[in-house]
N, C-alpha and C positions, 0 to 999 in steps of 0.2 A: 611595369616594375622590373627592375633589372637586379632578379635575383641573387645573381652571382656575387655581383660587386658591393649588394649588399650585406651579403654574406661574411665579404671577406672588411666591411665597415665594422659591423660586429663583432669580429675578431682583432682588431686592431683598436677598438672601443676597451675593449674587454684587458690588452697589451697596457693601453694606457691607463684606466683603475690598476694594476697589478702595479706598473711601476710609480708610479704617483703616492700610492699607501705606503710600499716598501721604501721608498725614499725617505720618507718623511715617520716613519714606522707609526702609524699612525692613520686610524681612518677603517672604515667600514667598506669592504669589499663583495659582501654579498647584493644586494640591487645591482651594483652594477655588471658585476657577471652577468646577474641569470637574468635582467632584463635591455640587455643590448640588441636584442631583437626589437625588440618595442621602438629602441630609441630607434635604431636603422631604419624601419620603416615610418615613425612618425617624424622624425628629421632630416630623412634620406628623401622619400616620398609625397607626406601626407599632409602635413603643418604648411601651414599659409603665413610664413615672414619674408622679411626681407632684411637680413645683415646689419647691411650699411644704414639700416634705418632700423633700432632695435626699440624702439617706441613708434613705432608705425601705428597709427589708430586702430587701423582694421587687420591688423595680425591676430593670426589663432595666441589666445594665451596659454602657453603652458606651462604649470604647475608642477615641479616634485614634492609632495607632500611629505615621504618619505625623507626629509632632509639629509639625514645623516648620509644618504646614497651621495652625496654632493657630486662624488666623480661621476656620475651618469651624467648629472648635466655639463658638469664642465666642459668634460670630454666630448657631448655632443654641439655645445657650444664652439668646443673649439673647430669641430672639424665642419660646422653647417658656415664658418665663415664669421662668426660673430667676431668682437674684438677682444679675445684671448688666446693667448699667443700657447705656444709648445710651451716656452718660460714658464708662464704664468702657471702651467699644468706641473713644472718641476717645483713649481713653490710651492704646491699643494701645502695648506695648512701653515705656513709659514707667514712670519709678519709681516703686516703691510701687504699682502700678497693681492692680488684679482680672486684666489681659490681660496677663499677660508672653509672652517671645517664644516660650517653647514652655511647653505647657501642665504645673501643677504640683499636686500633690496637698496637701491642706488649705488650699490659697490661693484657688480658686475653686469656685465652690460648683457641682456638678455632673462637676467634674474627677473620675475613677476613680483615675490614677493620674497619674505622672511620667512623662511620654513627649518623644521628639524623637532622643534617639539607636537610629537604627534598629530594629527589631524588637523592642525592650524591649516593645512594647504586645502583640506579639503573645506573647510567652511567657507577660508578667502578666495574658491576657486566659486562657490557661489556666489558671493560679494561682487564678482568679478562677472558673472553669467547676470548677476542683478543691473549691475553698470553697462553691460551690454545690450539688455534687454530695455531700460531707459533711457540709452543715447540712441537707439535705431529708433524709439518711437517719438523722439521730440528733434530727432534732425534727418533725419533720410525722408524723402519725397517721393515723388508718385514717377521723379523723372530721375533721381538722382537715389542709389543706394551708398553710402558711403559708412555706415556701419551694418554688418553681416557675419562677423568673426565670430568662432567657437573660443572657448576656456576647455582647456583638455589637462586634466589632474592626472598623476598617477600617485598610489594612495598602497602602504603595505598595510596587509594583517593589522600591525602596530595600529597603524593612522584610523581604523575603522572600530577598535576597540575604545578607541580615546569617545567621551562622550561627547565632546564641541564635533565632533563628524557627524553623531548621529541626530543631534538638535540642527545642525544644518542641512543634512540631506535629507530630511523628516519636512522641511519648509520649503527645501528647492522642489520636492516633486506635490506638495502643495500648490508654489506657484507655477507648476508647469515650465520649468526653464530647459527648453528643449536645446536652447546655444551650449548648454554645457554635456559633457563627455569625460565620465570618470572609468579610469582604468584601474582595475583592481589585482597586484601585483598580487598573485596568493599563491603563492610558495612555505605555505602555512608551517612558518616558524615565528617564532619570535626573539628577542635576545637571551634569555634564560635555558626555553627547552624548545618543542616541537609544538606547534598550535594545539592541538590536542587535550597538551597537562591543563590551557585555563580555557577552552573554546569550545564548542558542541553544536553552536547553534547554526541554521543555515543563512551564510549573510544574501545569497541571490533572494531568498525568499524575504529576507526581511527589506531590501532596498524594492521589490516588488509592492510589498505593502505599504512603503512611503510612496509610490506612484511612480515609479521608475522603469523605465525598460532593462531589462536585464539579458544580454549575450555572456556565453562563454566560451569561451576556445583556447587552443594550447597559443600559450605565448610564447612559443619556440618557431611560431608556423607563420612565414610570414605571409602568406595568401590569406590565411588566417583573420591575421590581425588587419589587412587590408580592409577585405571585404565590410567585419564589423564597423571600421572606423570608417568607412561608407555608407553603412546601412545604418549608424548611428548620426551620423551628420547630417541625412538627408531626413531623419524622422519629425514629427510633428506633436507637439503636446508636452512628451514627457521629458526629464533627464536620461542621462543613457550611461548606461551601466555595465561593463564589461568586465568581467572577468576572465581574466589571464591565467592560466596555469603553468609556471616557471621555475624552475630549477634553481634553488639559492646557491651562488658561490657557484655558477655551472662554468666549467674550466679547471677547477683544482679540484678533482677528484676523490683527494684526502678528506673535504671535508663539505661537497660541493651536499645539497638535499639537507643537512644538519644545522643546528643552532650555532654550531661553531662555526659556519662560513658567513655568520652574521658581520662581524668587525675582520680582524688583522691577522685572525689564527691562520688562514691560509698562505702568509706571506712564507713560510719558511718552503714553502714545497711551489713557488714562485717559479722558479728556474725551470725545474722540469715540465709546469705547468707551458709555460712561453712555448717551451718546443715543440710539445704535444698541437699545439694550436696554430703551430707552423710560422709562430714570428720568430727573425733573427734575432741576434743576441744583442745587439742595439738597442738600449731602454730610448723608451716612449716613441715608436714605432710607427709612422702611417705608412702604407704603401702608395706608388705613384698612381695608381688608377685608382683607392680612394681618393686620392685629393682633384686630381682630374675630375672626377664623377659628382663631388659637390662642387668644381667651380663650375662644371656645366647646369648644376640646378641653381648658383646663381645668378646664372645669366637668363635663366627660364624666372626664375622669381622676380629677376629685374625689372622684363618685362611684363609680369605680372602685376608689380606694384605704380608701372608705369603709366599703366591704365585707370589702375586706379586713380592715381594721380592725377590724368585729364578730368577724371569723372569730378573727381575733388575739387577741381579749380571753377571745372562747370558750376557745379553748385552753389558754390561761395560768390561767384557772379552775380547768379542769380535767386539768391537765399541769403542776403550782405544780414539782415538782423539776425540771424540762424548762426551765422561766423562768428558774427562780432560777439554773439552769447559762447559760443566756443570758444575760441578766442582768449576770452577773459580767462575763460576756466581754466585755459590749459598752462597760462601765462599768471595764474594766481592773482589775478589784479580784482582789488576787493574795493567797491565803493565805499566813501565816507559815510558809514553809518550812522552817524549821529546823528547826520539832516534825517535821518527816517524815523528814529526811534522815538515816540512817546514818552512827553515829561510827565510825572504821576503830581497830583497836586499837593501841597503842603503839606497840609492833614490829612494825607491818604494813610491806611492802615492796611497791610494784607501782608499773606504770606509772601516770600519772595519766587516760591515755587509760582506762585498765580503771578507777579508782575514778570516772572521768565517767559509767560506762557501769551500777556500780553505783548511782550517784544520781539516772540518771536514770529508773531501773526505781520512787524512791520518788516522785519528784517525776510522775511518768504517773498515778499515782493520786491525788494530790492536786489535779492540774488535769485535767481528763479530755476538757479540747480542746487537749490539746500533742499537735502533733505532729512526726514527725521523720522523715529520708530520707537517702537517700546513696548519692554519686554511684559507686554497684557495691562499695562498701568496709567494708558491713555490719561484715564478720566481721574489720577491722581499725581500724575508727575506735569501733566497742564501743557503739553507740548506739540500736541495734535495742531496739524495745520487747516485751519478752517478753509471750506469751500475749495482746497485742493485734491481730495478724492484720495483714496487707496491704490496702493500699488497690489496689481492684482493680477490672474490672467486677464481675463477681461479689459484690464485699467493699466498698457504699460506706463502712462505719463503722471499714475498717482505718484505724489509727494509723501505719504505717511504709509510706512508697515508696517505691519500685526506681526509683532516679531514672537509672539506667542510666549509662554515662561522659559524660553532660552534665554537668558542671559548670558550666555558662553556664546553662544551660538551666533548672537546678535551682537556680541563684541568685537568675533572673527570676521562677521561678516562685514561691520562697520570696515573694519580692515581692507577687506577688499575691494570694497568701494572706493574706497582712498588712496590704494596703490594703483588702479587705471586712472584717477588724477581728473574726473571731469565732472562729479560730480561731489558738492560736501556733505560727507554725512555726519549725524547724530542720533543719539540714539539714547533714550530716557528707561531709569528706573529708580529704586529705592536706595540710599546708598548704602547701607548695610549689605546690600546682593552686590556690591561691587567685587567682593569675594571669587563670587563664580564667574566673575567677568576679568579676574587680574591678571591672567596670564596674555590675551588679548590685549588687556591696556597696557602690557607691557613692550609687546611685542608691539605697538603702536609709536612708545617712546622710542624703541629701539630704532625704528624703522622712517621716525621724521615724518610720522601719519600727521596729518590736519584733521583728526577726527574731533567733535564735540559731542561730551559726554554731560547728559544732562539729569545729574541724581538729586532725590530728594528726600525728605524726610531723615535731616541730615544730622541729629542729636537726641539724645535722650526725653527733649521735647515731644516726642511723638506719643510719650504717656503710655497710653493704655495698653498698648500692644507690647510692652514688656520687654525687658532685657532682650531678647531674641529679636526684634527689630532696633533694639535701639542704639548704632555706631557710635561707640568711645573711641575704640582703638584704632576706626577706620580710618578716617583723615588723614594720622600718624601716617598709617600703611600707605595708603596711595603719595604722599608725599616724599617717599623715602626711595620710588622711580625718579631715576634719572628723565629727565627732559619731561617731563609730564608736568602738566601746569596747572595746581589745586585752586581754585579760585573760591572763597566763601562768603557770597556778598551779604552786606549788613541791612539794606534794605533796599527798595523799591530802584531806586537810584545806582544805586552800586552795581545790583543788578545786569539794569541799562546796561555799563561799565565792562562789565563783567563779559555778558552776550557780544558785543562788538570787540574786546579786548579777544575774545576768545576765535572770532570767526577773522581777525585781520591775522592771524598770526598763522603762516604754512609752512614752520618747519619743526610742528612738533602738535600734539594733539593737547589737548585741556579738557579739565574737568570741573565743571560746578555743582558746588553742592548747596543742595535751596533749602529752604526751611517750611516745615506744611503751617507751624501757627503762625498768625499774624504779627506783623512788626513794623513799627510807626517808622513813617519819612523821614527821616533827620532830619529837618529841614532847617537846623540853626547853620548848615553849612551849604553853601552857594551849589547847584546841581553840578554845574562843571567842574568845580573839587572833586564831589566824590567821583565822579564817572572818569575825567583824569586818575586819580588817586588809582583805582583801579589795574589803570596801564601802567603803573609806578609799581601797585603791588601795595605799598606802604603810603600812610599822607599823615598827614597832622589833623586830626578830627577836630579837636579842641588844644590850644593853643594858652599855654601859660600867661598869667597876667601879671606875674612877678617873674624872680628867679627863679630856673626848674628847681623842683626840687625833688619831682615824681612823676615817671611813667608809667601810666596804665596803656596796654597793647591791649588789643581786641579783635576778635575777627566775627563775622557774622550775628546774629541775632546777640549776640552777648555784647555788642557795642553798643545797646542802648544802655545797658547794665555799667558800664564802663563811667558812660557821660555820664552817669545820674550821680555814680559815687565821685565824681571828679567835681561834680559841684557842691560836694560835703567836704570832701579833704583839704580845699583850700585853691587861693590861687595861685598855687607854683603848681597846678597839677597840669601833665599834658597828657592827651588824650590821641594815642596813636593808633588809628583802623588797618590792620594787616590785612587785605581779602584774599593777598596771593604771595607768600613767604617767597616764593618760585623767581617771582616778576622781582620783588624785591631786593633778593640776593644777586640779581642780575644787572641795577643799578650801582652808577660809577660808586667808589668811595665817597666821594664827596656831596651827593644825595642821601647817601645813606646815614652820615655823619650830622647830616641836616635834619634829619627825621628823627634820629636814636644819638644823640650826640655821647658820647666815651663819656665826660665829664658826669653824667647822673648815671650812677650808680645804682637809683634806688628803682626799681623797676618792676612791676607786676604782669604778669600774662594771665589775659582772662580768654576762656571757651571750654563750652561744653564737653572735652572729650581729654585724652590721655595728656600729661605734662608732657611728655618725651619732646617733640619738635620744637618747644620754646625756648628750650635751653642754651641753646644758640645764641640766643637773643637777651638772656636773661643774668648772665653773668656769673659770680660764687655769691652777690647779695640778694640777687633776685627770689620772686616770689611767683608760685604759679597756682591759678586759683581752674581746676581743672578736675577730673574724673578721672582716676585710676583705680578705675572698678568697675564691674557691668552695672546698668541701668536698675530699676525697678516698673513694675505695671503700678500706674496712679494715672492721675491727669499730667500732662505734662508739667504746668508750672508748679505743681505739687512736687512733682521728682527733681525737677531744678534746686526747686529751694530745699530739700531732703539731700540733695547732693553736694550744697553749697555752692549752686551759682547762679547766683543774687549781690544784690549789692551790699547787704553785710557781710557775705563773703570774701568783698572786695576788701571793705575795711577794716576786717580782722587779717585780713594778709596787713593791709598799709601800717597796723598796728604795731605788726612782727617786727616791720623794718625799723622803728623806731629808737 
């Protein structure tokens, strides 16, 4: 390790956070001070990429969990060769830029994932230890290693207080994920004051008692930090856990060890700062023997990756069904699921929760990198994969994980599975708990995840268990994320629809939400209607047999409700099934015009849960037959019809319009 030059990396690291903030006045300069030692030696030295190729399969993944630190990574991005220019680093936070303010996945070349709101990086950094540990055991051979990469986090005070870090690092030293390596920046501040005003507790001992190995050493020392990040990658069993002891804000002196060298306070004392540190007066600064020093490591990684490469090429020769299952994964190519899925019989009755749980036992074999989890509710969200086993230490090729009552934990991770791109995941629970999962599902939308979310127990239907399980307002909620695709199927069928509509689509993630009591097949509508309908979002369930005169909308369980009252009201009534408002608005005008034609005016929305998203749809004559109020404990069809939604509910709306 060539101390010196790394030395003088980290002062010129440290140059460009300083003028990058001050530019842009704007941005968070403590990480990236007091931890430029870190980057110097894990992007100088110790990380296994290579540049030219910034999704290389078997690169070490790393993670700033810390988001807001962005210039730590940029600026190590920029100078490890990735493709971000000097520019790109004057744009800092500027629009349309390579450098926004907290770092973003498919925007920058090198970025892992979507981080900045705390501890997301550390959950998706096990998502990411999880995807590593399931692609070395269903593709590398006895002749061939072609996945062997670490996930290496770096994670502040912040990110460890957040509790999605601690439901995730609570389950990675569970499953023994030895491929991952969290570094724990503890420069123990936080934005407000000093770690101290809200912290007491010991975090080595607590990441101990999750099953972690735990180092610590000054993060100023780069022998230091070598050694651990050695003794940490070569370990067996646990996670590995290192704590850093770093200086926030080290370089501006004014304000460097304080809460205040957290953001931009430091910018005014900038100037004097640069000189002390021995850069010239030239904003964003590298010297000629840093950049010499990383193109000579990447001509050393070149050849590193080159190797790998033959190794690569071997394998795939000789492993051709091993590729082609890669292959598909990496290229998003999703067979026609229809040929697979199970048609339910005419008169079939069940929950939809149960006919998900059927299709997804056909759809597991058709794709044979799905996989799926849930947050302790196996045996009531119905989504366990039969005869596929646990993912476990023992089991790294199980398909279903015990994702234990994390819910947050299991949403982040979904996330990280989905940004290394090779495997799909899903991941089940109750939808009411979708709450402690939203910030994940959002950051899912944000991010173009392919995740599939599979909730249940999706209305006030759930009866007994009372207002506190039972989602009015949720639906609302999660359909009010951008790019996230609410899907609510009405039966057995739609279902089907529903599951493949969900798993064809890879530039944004879905959610379905099922119902626990049972609900009869529709079957006065052909099965390819509804399971098309589905990919439409909107369809015609029942179809006027005069002139329109009246639209009842419906989505899930409440579209038997819909048909029953639509064969009282008459024949001008049409009968429109929403399962996905999402897929809908996303058809040309002229389907949609075909579905909900301008001309009828007179129009009802029926479901179990809050008016607010139908209004869209519903016009100033419309009428919305819906719950805006919390649930009650009864039996479910008892609360339905105390709630008014039944089909005399339907027809004291159709009354109004009159």
């Amino acid at each position: 390790m060539n101390k010196l030059i790394l030395q003088q990396a980290a002062r010129d690291a440290r140059g460009l956070a300083m003028d990058a903030v001050a530019t842009c006045k704007s941005g968070h300069l403590g990480l990236p001070l007091g931890s430029a030692e870190l980057g110097a030696v894990l992007f100088g030295e110790l990380l296994q990429y290579h540049p030219q190729e910034p999704r290389w399969l078997n690169r070490d993944r790393f993670l700033l969990s810390a988001g807001h630190g962005s210039m730590f990574l940029y600026a190590w991005l920029h100078l490890a060769g990735f493709d971000v220019s000097l520019e790109d680093l004057k744009k800092f936070r500027s629009l349309h830029s390579l450098t926004p303010g907290h770092p973003e996945f498919h925007h920058t070349p090198g970025v892992e994932a979507t981080t900045g709101p705390l501890g997301q990086g550390v959950a998706n950094a096990v998502g990411l230890a999880i995807s590593g540990k399931m692609a070395a055991a269903r593709f590398n051979t006895a002749e061939h290693t072609i996945f062997d990469y670490h996930v290496v986090c770096l994670a502040g005070d912040g990110c460890l207080q957040e509790g999605v870090s601690a439901e995730a690092s609570s389950l990675a030293g569970h499953l023994g994920l030895d491929n991952l390596i969290l570094f724990h920046d503890a420069n123990r501040v936080t934005l407000d004051a000093m770690l101290e005003v809200s912290q007491s507790e010991d975090v080595g001992a607590r990441y101990r008692a999750y099953g972690w190995d735990v180092q610590e050493i000054d993060g100023e020392n780069m022998e230091e930090i070598a050694l651990a990040f050695q003794k940490a990658k070569t370990a067996l069993g646990k996670p590995q856990f290192i704590i850093a002891r770093t200086l926030i804000g080290k370089g501006i002196p004014e304000v460097s060890g304080t809460n205040k060298a957290h953001g931009e306070a430091g910018v005014k004392y900038i100037e004097q700062s640069r000189q002390a540190l021995g850069l010239p007066k030239d904003q964003f600064f590298v010297s000629p023997a840093v950049r010499d020093y990383f193109k000579k490591r990447q001509q050393e990684r070149e050849v590193l990756y080159s190797n790998w490469e033959q190794t690569y090429q071997a394998w795939r020769t000789t492993n051709t069904d091993k590729a082609s299952m890669l292959d598909h994964a990496l290229n998003k190519r999703i067979p026609n699921l229809e040929v697979t899925i199970p048609h339910f019989a005419s008169d079939e009755k069940m929950a939809t929760r149960k006919a998900g749980g059927i299709v997804l036992q056909s759809i597991a074999k058709a794709l044979p990198l799905f996989i799926t989890g849930s947050a302790d509710l196996f045996g009531s969200t119905m989504n366990y994969l039969n005869e596929l086993g646990d993912f476990t230490r023992e089991n790294r090729e199980g398909r279903n994980i015990h994702f234990g009552i994390r819910e947050h934990g299991m949403a982040a991770i979904l996330n990280g599975i989905a940004y290394d791109g090779i495997f799909q995941p899903s991941g089940a629970t109750f939808l009411v708990f979708s709450d402690y999962a939203r910030p994940s599902i959002r950051l899912a939308a944000l991010s173009n995840l392919p995740v599939l979310y599979i909730f249940t127990h999706d209305s006030v239907a759930v009866g007994e268990d009372g207002p506190t399980h039972e989602p009015v307002e949720t639906i609302a909620a999660l359909r009010a994320i951008p790019g996230l695709d609410v899907i609510r199927p009405a039966d057995p069928e739609e279902t089907a629809g529903a599951i493949a509509a969900a798993l064809e689509r890879t530039d944004g993630p879905t959610l379905l939400a099922l119902c626990r009591q049972a609900v009869p097949n529709l079957s006065n509508m052909e099965v390819s209607v509804r399971r098309h309908g589905v990919f439409q979002g909107a369809y015609i369930a029942k179809k006027e047999k005069k002139q329109l005169e009246l639209i009842l909308m419906a989505t899930g369980s409440e579209l038997q409700l819909a048909l029953q009252a639509a064969e009282i009201l008459g024949e001008g009534t049409r009968v429109v099934s929403m399962p996905c408002m999402e897929r809908f608005l996303r058809q040309d005008p002229t389907y949609q015009e075909e579905i909900l034609p301008k001309s009828c005016r007179k129009r009802i929305s029926v479901e179990a849960g809050v008016s607010q998203p139908w209004f869209q749809f519903l016009g100033l004559e419309g009428r919305s037959v819906a719950i805006d109020r919390f649930g009650l404990s009864a039996p479910g069809d008892i609360v339905l019809n105390e709630l008014g939604i039944s089909v005399e509910g339907i027809l004291t709306a159709a009354k109004s319009l009159q």
